[in-house]
KOLGU-4560 file (N, C-alpha, C; in nm, 3 decimals, padded with zeros to 5 digits):
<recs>
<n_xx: -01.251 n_yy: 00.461 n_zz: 00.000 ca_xx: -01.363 ca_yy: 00.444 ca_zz: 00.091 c_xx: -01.387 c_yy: 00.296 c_zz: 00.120 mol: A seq: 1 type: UNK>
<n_xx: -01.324 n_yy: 00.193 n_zz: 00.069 ca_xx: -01.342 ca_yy: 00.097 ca_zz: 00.023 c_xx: -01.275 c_yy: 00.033 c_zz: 00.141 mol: A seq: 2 type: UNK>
<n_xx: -01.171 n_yy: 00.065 n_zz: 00.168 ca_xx: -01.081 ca_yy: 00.028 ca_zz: 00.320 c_xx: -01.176 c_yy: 00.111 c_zz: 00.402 mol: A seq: 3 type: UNK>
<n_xx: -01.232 n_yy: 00.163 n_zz: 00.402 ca_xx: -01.281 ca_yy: 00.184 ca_zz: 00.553 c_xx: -01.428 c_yy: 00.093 c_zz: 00.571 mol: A seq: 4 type: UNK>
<n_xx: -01.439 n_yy: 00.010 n_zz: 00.488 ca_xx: -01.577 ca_yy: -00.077 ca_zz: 00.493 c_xx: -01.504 c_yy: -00.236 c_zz: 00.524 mol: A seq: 5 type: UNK>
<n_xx: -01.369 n_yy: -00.248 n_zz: 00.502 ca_xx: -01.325 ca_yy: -00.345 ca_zz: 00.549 c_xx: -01.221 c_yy: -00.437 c_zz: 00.462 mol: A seq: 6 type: UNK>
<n_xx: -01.240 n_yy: -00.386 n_zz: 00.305 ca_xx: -01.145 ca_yy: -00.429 ca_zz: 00.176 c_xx: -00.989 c_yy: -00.385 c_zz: 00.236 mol: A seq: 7 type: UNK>
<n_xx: -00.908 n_yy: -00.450 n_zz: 00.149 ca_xx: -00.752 ca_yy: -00.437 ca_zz: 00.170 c_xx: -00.763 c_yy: -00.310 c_zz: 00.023 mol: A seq: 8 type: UNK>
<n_xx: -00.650 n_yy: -00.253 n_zz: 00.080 ca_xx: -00.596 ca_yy: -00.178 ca_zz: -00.043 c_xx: -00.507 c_yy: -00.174 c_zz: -00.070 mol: A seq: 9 type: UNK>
<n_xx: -00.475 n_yy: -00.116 n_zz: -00.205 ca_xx: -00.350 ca_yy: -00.153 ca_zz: -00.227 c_xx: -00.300 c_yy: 00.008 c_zz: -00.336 mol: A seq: 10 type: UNK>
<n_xx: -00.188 n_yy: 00.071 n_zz: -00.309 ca_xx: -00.176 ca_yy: 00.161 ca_zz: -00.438 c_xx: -00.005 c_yy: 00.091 c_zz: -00.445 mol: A seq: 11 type: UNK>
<n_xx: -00.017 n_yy: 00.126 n_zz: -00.590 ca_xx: 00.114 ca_yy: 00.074 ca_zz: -00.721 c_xx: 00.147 c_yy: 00.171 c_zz: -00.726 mol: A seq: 12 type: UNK>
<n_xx: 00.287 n_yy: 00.166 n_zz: -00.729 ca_xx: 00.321 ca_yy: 00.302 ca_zz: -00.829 c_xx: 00.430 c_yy: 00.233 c_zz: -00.897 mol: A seq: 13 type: UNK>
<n_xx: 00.413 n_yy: 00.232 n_zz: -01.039 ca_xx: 00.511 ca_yy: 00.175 ca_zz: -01.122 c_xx: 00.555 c_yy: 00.281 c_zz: -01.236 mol: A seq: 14 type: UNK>
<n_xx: 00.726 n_yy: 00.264 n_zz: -01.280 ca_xx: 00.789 ca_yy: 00.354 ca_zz: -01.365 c_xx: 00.895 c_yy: 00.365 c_zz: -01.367 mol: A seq: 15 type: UNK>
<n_xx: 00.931 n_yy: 00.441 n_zz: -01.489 ca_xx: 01.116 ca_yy: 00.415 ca_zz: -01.496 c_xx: 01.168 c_yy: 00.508 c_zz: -01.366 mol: A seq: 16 type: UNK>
<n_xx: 01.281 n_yy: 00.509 n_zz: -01.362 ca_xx: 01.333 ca_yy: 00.539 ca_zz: -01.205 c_xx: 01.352 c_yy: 00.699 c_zz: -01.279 mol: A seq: 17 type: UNK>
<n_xx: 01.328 n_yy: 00.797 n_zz: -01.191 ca_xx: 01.290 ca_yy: 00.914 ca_zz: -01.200 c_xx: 01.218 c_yy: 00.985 c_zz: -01.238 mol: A seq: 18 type: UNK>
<n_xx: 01.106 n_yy: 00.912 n_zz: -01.250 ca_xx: 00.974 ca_yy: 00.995 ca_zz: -01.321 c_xx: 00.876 c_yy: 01.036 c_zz: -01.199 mol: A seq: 19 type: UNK>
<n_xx: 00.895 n_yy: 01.000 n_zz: -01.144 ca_xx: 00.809 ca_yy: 01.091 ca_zz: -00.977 c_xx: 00.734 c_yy: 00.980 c_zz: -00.887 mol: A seq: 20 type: UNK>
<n_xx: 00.784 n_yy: 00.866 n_zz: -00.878 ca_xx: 00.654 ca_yy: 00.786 ca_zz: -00.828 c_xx: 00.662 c_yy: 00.861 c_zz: -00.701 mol: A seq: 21 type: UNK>
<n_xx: 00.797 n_yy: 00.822 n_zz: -00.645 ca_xx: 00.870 ca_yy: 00.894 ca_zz: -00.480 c_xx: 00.790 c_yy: 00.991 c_zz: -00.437 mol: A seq: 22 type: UNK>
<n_xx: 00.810 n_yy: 01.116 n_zz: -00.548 ca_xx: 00.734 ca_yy: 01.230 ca_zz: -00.466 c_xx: 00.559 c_yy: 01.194 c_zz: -00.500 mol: A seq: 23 type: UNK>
<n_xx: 00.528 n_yy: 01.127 n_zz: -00.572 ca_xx: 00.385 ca_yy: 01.103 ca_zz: -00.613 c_xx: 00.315 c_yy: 01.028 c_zz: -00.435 mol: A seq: 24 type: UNK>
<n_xx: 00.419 n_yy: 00.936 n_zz: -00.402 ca_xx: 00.346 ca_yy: 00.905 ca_zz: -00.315 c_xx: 00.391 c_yy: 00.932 c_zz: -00.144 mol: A seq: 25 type: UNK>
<n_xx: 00.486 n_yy: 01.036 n_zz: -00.157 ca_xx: 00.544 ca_yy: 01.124 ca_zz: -00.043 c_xx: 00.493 c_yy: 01.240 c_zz: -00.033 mol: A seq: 26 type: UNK>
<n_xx: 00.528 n_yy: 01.325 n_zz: -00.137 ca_xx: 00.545 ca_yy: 01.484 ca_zz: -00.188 c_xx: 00.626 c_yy: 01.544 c_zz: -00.113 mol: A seq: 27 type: UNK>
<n_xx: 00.573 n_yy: 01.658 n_zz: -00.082 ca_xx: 00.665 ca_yy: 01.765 ca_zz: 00.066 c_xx: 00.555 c_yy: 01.750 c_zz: 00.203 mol: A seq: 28 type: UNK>
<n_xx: 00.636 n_yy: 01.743 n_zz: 00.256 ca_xx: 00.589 ca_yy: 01.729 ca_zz: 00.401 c_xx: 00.545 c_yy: 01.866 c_zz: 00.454 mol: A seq: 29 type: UNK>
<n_xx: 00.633 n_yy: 01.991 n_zz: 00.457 ca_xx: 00.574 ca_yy: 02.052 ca_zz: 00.491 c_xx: 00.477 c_yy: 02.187 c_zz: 00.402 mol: A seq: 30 type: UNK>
<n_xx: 00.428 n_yy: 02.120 n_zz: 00.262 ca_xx: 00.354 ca_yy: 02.157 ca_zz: 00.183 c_xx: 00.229 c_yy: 02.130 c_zz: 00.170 mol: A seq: 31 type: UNK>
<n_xx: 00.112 n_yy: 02.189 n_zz: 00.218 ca_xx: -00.014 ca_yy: 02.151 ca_zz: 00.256 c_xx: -00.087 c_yy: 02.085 c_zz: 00.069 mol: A seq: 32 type: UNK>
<n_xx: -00.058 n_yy: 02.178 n_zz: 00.023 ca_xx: -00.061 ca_yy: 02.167 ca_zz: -00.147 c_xx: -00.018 c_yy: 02.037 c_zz: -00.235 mol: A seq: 33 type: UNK>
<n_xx: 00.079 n_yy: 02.029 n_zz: -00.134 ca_xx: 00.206 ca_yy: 01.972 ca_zz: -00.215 c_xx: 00.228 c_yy: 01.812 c_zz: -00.175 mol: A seq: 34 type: UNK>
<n_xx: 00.150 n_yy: 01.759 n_zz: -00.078 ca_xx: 00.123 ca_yy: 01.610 ca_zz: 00.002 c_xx: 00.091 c_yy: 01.489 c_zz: -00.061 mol: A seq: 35 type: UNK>
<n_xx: 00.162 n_yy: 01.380 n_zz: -00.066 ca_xx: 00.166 ca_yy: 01.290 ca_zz: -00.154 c_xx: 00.021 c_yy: 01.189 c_zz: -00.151 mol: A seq: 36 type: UNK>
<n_xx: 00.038 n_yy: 01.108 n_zz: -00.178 ca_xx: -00.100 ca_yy: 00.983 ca_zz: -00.161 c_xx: -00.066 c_yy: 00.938 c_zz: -00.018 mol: A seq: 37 type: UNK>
<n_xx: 00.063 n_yy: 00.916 n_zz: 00.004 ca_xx: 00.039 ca_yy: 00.848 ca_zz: 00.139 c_xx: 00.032 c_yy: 00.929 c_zz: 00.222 mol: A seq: 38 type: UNK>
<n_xx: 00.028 n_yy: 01.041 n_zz: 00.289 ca_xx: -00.025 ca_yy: 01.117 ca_zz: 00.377 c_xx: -00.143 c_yy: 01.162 c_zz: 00.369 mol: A seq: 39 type: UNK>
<n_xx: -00.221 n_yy: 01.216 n_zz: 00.244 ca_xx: -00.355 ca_yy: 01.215 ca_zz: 00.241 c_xx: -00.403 c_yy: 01.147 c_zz: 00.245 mol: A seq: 40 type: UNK>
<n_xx: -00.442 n_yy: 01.009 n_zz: 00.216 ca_xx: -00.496 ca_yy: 00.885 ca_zz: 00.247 c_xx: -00.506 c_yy: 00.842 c_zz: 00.373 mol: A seq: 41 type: UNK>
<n_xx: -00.376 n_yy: 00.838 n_zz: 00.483 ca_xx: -00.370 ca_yy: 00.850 ca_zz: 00.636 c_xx: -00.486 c_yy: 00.951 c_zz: 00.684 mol: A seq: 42 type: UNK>
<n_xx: -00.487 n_yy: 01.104 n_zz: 00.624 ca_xx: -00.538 ca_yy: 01.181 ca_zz: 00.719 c_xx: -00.701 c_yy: 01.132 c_zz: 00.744 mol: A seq: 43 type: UNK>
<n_xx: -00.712 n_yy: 01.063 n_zz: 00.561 ca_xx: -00.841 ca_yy: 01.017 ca_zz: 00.508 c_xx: -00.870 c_yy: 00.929 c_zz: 00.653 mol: A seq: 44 type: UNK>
<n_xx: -00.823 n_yy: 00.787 n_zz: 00.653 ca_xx: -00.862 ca_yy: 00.729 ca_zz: 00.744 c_xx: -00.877 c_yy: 00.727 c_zz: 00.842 mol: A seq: 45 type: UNK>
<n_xx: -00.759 n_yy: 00.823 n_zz: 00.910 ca_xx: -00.760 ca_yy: 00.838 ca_zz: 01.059 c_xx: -00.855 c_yy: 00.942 c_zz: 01.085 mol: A seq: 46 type: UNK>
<n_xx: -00.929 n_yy: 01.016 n_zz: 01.036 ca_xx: -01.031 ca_yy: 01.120 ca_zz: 01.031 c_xx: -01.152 c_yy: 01.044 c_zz: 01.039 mol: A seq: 47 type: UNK>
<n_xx: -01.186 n_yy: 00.942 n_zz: 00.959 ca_xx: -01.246 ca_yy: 00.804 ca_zz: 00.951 c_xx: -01.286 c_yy: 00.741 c_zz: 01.091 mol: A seq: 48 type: UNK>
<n_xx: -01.196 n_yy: 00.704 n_zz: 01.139 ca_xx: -01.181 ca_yy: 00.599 ca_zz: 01.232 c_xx: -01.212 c_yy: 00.690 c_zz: 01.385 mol: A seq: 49 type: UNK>
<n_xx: -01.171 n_yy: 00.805 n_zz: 01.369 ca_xx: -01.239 ca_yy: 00.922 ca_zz: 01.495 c_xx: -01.368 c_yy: 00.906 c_zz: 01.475 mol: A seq: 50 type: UNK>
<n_xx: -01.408 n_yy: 00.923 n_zz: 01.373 ca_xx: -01.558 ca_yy: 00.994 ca_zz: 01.368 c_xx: -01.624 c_yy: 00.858 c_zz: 01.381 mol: A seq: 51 type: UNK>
<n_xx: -01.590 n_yy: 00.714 n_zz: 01.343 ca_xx: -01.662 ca_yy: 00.578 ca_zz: 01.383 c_xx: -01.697 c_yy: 00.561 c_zz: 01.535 mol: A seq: 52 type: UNK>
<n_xx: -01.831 n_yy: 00.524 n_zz: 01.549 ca_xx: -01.864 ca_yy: 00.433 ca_zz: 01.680 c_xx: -01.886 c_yy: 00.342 c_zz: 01.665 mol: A seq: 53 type: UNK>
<n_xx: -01.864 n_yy: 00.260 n_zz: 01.781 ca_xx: -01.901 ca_yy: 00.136 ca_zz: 01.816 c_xx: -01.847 c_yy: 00.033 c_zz: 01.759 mol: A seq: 54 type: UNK>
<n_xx: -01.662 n_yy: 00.065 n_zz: 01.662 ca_xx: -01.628 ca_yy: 00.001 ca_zz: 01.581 c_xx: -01.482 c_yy: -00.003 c_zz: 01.558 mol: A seq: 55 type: UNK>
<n_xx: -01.444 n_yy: -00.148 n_zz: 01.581 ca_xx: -01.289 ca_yy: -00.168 ca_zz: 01.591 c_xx: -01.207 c_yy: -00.170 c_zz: 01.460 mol: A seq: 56 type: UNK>
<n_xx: -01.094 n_yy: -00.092 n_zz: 01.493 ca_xx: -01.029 ca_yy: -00.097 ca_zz: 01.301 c_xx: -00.845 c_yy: -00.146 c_zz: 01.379 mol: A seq: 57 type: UNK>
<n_xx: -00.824 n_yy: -00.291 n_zz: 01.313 ca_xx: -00.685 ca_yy: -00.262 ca_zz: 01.257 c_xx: -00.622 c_yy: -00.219 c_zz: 01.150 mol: A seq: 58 type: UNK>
<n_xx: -00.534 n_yy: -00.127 n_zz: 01.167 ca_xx: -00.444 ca_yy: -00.074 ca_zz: 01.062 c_xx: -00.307 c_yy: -00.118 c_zz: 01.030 mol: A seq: 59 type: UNK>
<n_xx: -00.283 n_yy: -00.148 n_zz: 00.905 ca_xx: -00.182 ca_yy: -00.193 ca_zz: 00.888 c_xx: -00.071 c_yy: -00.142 c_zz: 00.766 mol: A seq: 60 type: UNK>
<n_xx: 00.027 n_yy: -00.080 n_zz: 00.774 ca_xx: 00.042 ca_yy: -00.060 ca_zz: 00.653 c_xx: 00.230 c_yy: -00.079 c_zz: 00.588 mol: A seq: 61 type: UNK>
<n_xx: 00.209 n_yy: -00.065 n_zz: 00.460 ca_xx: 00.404 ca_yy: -00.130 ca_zz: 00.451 c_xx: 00.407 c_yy: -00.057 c_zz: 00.342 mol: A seq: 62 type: UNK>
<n_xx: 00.536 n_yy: -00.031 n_zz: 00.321 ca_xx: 00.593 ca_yy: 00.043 ca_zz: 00.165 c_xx: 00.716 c_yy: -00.014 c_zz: 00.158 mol: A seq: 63 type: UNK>
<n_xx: 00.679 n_yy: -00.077 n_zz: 00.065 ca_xx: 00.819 ca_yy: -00.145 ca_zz: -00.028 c_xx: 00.879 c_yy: -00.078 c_zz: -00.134 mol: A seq: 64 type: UNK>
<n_xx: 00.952 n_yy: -00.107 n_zz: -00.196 ca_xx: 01.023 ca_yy: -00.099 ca_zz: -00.307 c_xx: 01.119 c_yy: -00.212 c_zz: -00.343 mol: A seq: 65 type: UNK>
<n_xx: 01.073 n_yy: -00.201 n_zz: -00.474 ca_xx: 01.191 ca_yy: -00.333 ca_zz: -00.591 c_xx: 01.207 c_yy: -00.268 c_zz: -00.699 mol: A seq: 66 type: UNK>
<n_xx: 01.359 n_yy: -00.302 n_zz: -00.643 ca_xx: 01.416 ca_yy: -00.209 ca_zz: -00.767 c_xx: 01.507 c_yy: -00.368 c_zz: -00.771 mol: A seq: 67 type: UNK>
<n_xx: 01.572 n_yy: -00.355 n_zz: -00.933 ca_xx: 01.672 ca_yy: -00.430 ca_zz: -00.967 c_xx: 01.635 c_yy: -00.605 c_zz: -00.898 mol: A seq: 68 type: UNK>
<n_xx: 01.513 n_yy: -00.637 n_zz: -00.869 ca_xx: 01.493 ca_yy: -00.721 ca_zz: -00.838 c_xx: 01.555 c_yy: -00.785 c_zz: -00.643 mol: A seq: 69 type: UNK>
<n_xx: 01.547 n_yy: -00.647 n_zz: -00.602 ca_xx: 01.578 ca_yy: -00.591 ca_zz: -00.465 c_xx: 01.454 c_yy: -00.574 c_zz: -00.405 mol: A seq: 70 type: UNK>
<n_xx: 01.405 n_yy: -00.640 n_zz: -00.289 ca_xx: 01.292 ca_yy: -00.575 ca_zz: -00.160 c_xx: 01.363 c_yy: -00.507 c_zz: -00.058 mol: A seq: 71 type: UNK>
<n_xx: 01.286 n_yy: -00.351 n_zz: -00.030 ca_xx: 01.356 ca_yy: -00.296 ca_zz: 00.060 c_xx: 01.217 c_yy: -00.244 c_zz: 00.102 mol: A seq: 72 type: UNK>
<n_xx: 01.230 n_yy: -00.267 n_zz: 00.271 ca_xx: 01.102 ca_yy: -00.185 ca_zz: 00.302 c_xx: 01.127 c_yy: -00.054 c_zz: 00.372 mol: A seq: 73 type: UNK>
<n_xx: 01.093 n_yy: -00.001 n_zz: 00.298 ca_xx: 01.121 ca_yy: 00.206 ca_zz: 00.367 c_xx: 01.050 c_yy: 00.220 c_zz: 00.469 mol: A seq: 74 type: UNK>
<n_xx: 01.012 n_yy: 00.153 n_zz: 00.564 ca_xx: 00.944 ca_yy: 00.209 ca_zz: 00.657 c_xx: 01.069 c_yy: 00.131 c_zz: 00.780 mol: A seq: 75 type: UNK>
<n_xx: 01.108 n_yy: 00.042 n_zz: 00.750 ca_xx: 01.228 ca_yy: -00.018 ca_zz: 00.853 c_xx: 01.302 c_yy: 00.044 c_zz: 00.862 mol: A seq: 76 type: UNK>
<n_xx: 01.401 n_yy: 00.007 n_zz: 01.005 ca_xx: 01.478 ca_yy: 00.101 ca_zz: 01.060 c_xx: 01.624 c_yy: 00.121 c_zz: 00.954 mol: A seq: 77 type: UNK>
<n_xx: 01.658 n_yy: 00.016 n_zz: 00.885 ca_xx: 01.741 ca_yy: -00.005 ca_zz: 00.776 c_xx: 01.691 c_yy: 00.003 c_zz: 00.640 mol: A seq: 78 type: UNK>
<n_xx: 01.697 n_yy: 00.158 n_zz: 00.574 ca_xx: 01.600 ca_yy: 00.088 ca_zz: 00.452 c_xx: 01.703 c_yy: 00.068 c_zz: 00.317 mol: A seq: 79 type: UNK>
<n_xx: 01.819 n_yy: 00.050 n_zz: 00.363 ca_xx: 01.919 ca_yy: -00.027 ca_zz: 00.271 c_xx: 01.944 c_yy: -00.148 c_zz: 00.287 mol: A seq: 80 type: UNK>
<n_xx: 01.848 n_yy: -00.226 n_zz: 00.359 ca_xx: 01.894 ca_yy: -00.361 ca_zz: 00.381 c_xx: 01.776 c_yy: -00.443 c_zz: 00.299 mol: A seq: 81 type: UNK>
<n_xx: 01.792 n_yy: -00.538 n_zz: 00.211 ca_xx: 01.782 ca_yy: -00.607 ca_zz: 00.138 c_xx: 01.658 c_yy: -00.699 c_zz: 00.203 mol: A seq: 82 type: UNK>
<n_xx: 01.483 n_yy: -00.708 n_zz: 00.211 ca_xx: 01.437 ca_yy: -00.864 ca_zz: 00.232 c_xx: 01.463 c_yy: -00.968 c_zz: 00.165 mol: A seq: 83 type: UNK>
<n_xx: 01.436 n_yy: -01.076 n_zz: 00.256 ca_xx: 01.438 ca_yy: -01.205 ca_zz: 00.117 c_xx: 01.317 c_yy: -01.273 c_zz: 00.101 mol: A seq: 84 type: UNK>
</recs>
């Protein structure tokens, strides 16, 4: 609620590699049940930002991953390519 008053947010998900962060913050897409943090959180805000008057919102958002001391951002059109 805290981003919609104007704070940055931020969610972590940290852990050894296969313990669920992936689906923790994906899930299934077409599982109403089954929907990770980052799609419920979207519906959160954009449900938000309808129902606001008189009031401008930029949205911004990124998903990274570092692994092995690797930045890769999964939302780019390459998400095997390496930032620096």
């Amino acid at each position: 609620q805290g981003v919609m008053e104007g704070y940055n947010g931020t969610i972590f998900a940290y852990g050894q590699t296969g313990s669920g962060k992936s689906f923790t913050m994906q899930g299934v897409a077409d599982s109403s049940s089954q929907k990770g943090i980052i799609p419920r959180a979207f519906e959160h805000i954009f449900e938000s930002v309808q129902c606001a008057e008189n009031t401008k919102f930029l949205l911004r958002a990124s998903y990274l991953e570092i692994y092995n001391e690797d930045i890769r951002d999964l939302l780019g059109a390459d998400t095997k390519q390496k930032l620096e």
